[in-house]
N, C-alpha and C positions, 0 to 999 in steps of 0.2 A: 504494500500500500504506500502509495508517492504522500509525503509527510507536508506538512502546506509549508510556503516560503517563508509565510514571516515569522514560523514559531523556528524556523531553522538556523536564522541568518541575525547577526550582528546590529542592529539597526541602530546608527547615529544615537546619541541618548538626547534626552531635550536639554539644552545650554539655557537658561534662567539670566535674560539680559539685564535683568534688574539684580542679580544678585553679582557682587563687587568680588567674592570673593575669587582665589586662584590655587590651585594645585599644581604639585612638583611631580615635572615628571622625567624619567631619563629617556634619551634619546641618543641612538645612532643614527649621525649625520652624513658620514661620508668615512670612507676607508681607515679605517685608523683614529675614526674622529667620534668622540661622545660629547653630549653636554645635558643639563639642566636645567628646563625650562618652566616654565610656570603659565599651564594652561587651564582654559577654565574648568570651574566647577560643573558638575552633573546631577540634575532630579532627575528620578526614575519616573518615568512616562506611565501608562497601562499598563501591565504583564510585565515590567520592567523592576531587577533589584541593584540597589545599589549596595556595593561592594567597601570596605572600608579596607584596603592590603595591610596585610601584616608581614608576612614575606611572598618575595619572589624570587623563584629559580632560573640562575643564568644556565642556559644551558649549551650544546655543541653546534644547536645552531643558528643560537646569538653571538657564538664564538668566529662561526662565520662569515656573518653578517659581519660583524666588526673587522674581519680580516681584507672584506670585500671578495667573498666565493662563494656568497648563498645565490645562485641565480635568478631564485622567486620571491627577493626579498624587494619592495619597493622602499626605499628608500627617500625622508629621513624615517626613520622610523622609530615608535616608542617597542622594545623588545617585550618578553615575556610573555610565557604562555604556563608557566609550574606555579600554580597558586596557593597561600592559605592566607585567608581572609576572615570576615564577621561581617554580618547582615548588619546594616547601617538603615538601613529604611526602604522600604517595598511601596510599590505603586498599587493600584486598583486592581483587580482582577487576578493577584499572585495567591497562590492556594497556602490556606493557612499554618501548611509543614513548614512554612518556610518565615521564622520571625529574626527581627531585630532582637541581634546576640547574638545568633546561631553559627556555629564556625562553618565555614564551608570549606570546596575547593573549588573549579570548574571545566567545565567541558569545554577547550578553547577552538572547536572546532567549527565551521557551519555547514550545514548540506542542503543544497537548492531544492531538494523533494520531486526535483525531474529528470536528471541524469539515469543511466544506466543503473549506478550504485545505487542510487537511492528506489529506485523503484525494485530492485531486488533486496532493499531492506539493510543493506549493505553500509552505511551513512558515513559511516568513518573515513569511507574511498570514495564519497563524490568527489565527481567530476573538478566540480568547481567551487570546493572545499577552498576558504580563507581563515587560516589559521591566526590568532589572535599573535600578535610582534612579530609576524611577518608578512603576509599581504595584507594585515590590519593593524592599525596599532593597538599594540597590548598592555599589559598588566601593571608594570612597572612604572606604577604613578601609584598614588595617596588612596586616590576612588578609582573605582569603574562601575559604568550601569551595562546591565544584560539582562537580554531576557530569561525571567524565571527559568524556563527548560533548560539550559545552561548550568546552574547552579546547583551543586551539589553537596546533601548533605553529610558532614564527616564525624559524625557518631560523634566517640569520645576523643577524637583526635585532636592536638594541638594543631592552632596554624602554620607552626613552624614543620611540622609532622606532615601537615594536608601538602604543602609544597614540592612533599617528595611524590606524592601521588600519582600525576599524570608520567610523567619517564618510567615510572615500573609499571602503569599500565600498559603502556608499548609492548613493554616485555610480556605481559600477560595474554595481550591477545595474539602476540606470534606464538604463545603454545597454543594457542584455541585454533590458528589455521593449522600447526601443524599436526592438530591431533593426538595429541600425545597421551599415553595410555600407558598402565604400570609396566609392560615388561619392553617399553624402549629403554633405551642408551641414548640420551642427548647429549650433544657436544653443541655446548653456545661459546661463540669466539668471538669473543670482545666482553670484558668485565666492567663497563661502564654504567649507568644506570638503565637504560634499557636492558643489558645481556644482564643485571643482576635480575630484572622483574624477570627475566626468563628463566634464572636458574631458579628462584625460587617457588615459581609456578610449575614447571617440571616435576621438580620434587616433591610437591604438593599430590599431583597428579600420581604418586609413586613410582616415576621413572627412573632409573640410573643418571644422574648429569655428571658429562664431563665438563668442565671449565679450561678456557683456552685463553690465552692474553701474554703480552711481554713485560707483564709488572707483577713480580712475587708479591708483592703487598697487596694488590689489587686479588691474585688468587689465593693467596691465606684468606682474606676476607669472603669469597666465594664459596670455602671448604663450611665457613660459618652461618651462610647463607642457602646453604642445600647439596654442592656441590660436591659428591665421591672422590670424585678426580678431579687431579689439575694438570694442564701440558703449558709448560712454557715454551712456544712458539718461536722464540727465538734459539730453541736448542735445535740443535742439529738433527735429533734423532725424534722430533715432533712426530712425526708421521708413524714413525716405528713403535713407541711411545702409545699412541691410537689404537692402532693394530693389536698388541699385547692388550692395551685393557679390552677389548670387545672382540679378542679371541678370534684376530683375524678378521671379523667380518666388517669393521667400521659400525659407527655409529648409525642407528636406524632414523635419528633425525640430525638435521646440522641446521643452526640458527645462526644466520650471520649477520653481527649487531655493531658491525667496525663501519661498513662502506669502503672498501679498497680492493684492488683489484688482486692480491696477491690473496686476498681471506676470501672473496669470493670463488675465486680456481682452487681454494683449497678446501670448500666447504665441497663442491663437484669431486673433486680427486679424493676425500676420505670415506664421503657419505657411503652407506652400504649398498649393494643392488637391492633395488625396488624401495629404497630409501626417500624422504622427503627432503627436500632443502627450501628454508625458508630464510627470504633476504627483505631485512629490515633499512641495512645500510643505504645509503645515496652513495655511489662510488663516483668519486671525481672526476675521474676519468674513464673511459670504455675499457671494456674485460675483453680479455680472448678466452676463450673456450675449448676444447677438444671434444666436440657436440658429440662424438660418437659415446662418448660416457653418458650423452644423455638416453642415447639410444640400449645402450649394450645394457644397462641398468636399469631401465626404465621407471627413470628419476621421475618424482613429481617436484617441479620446480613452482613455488608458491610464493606469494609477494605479501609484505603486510605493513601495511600501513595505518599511524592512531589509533585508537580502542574506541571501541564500544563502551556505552553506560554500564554496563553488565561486567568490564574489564575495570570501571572506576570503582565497583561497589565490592568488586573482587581484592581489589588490594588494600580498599580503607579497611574492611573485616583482615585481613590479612595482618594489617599494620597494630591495629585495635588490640591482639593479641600480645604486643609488645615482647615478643619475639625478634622483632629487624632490630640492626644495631644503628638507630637513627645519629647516632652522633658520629661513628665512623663513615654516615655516608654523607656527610655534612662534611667540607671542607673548609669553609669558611663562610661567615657570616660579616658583613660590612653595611654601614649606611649608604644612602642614594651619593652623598655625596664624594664615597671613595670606590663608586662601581666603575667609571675609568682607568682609574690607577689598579686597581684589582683586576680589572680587563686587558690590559697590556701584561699584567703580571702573567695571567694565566697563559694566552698568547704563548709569550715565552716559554714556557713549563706545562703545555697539557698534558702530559701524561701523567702528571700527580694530581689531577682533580677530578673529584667524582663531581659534587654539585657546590656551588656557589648561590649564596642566600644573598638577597639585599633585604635588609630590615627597614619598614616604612615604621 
């Protein structure tokens, strides 16, 4: 059933010309360039809540965005899309689960309700999906107004908590395309917060996970997160390493959660015959292939993109549990005013950063 447009979609919030007041918001300008601006304030319209941030998640590809290599990023743009927030005040027509005080997080996605995806239910892969800090401007201001259906409630979770929510629902829903069911062997390669949402969903699911990445710190924290095994990728004997744990036959799923072209040819080259592989990553640049492994195998190659509401509610109960090690996946926490300097920082040194908080 095709979802109507305007419960889907982002809509301007109403700007209140009589009201004087101003909001800080952060923005990438240009390649290398951020700043702090102060734009106006927002009331929630109809069907409309307004948001009060408490933090926001920089994440890989606001890191982009700032490098200047996101190519669907319009530009200037306010970033964020990893929320935790609090109901600040509801307009007309928003259902009463939803009050001033309530922490939330939210769904920064839109889907037209006419596309292909959307009309097989699919929402997460419309067509013409405008992600909030990147073809929209996003999070990483004071306020934001959305419509209610957006808005999601996070139990007992803190804002600081609700922030991590959206990047490990990513990981959540690539175990839901790949199916995973207790007697697979997954190998998720890349331990970033997406490939943690996967390893931990796997394991959930009671599958065997391997964990794959070039940061021993990053796979100690995995072994904690769900993970059996770990292969450090930059050994030499990775592949061999593979083969011994799954007794020769490779892993029966591969989840690839980097984007590069060398973790994509090797999610193909380890997976087992009649194996899944599922790719999260955006690779930079084009892959070569040796199609006949698609054939000789007969791979299902699966693409996943965003999560479903059903992938957000999966991870807040997940988190609720207080089980995740929220402070190990927490890098650092800064105010708006040191998210440039913190943004070159990282720049230089991503490989030591899971998520980055801006505290409003």
């Amino acid at each position: 059933m095709a979802i109507s447009h305007n419960l889907c979609t982002f809509a301007p919030c109403n700007t209140d010309t009589n009201n004087k007041q101003n909001m800080k918001a952060v923005r990438i300008i240009a390649e290398r360039q951020m700043d702090i601006v102060d734009i106006q304030s927002e009331e929630p319209r109809s069907g409309e809540v307004l948001l009060r941030m408490q933090y926001v998640g920089f994440c890989g590809s606001d890191l982009s965005t700032y490098l200047g290599r996101n190519p669907m990023v319009k530009m200037p743009v306010v970033p964020g899309h990893e929320v935790g927030a609090v109901i600040e005040r509801v307009g007309e027509g928003v259902p009463e689960s939803l009050k001033p005080g309530m922490v939330v997080t939210v769904n920064p996605y839109t889907n037209c309700g006419k596309c292909a995806s959307c009309r097989n239910g699919r929402v997460n892969a419309c067509q013409h999906n405008e992600t909030l800090g990147v073809q929209r401007w996003g999070a990483m201001r004071e306020t934001l107004c959305l419509p209610w259906q957006k808005v999601i409630p996070a139990g007992t979770l803190t804002p600081r908590e609700c922030a991590l929510v959206e990047p490990m629902s990513v990981g959540f829903h690539a175990v839901s395309r790949a199916e995973v069911i207790d007697i697979d062997v997954v190998l998720v390669i890349g331990c970033g917060m997406v490939g943690m949402g996967a390893i931990v969903r796997s394991a959930q699911r009671g599958a065997t996970v391997i964990a794959a990445d070039i940061d021993d710190e990053k796979l100690e924290l995995a072994r904690q997160m769900g993970a059996a095994f770990t292969v450090n990728t930059r050994n030499a004997d990775a592949h061999q390493q593979l083969m011994d744990i799954t007794g020769g036959f490779g892993p029966d799923v591969v989840i690839e959660a980097v984007g590069s072209a060398p973790t994509y040819q090797m999610a193909v080259d380890v997976v087992a015959f009649t194996g899944r592989v599922i790719c999260i990553g955006y690779a930079k640049t084009e892959v070569s292939f040796q199609t006949k492994l698609f054939v000789q195998k007969e791979l299902d190659i699966r693409g996943s993109r965003n999560a479903l509401p059903s992938d957000f509610r999966a991870v807040i109960r997940y988190m609720e549990r207080r089980t995740c090690p929220v402070d190990r996946l927490i890098s650092r926490e800064v105010p708006a005013e040191k998210a440039e300097e913190t943004m070159q920082q990282w720049a230089e040194n991503p490989g030591r950063v899971f998520r980055i908080l801006v505290k409003f």
